[in-house]
N, C-alpha and C positions, 0 to 999 in steps of 0.2 A: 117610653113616652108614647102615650096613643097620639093616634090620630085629631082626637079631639081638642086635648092640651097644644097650648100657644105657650112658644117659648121667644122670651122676650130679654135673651143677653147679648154680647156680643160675640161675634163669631172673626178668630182669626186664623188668616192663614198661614199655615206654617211648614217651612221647607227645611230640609239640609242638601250639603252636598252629594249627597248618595241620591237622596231622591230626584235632584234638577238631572244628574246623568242618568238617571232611570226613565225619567222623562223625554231626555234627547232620544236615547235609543227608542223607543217606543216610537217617537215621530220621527228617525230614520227608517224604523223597520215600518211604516208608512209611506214609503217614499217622499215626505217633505224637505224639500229643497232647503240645504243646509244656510243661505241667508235667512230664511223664515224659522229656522230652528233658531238662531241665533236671537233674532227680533220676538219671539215667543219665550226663550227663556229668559232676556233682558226685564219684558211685562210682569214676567209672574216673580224676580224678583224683584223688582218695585214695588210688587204689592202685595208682597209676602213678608213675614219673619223669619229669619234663618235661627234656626237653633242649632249650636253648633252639641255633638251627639258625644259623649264623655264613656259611653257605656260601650260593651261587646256582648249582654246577654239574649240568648236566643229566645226567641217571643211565636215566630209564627211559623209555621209549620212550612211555608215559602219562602226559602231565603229572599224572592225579589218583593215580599213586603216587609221585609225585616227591616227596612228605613222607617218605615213608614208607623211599624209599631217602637222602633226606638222613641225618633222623633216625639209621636205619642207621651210616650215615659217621661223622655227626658225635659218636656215643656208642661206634664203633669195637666196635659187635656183635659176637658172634660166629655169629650166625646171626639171619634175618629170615624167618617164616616169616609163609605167604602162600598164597592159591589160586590166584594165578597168576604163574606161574613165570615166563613169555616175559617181565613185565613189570617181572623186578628180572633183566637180564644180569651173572649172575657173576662176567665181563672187564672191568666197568664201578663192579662193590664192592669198593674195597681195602682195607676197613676189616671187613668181612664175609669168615670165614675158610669159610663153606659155607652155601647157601642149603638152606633143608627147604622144598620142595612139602607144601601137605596136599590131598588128598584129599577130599573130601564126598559121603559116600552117604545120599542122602536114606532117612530111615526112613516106612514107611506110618503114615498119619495111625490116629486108630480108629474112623474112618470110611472109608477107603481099602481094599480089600481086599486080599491080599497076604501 
């Protein structure tokens, strides 16, 4: 999809249980206080779809995005969008009609000059 193209479907969110504990850990190895971990993962499943994952095949070359491309498969996505690309192979999603890389440009703090 270029830059140019507006894409105009709905866009949902979707989880499993592999990925909500891949989440926790990531904002333990953050230091986030395990009330707020709590009340963080509570949000996002509220406002998320749980697929529950039926499958064991290997997809990504990182086992810790390996939910993330099940998940992918198993809700038959049409896009999984990610920062890193190498780690979900588009020859390897057949349920995923086009991977979206994003981008992150860190912004200066305001304390940072810049």
């Amino acid at each position: 999809m270029s830059g140019a193209q507006k894409w105009s479907g709905t866009v949902s969110r979707l989880i499993t249980e592999d990925i909500l504990e891949e989440y926790k850990e990531v904002l333990r190895c953050l230091g986030v206080r395990r009330n707020l971990i709590g009340r963080i993962i509570r949000l996002i499943q509220e406002r998320a779809e749980e697929v529950k994952v039926r499958s064991s095949i290997e997809i990504s070359p990182d086992p810790r995005d390996e939910p993330f491309c099940l998940c992918g498969e198993q809700s038959k996505a049409d896009f999984i969008v990610a920062l890193n690309a190498s780690d979900f192979p588009q020859e390897r999603l057949s349920g995923a009609e086009a991977f979206v890389g994003v981008n992150v440009h860190s912004v200066p703090s305001e304390r940072e000059p810049g």
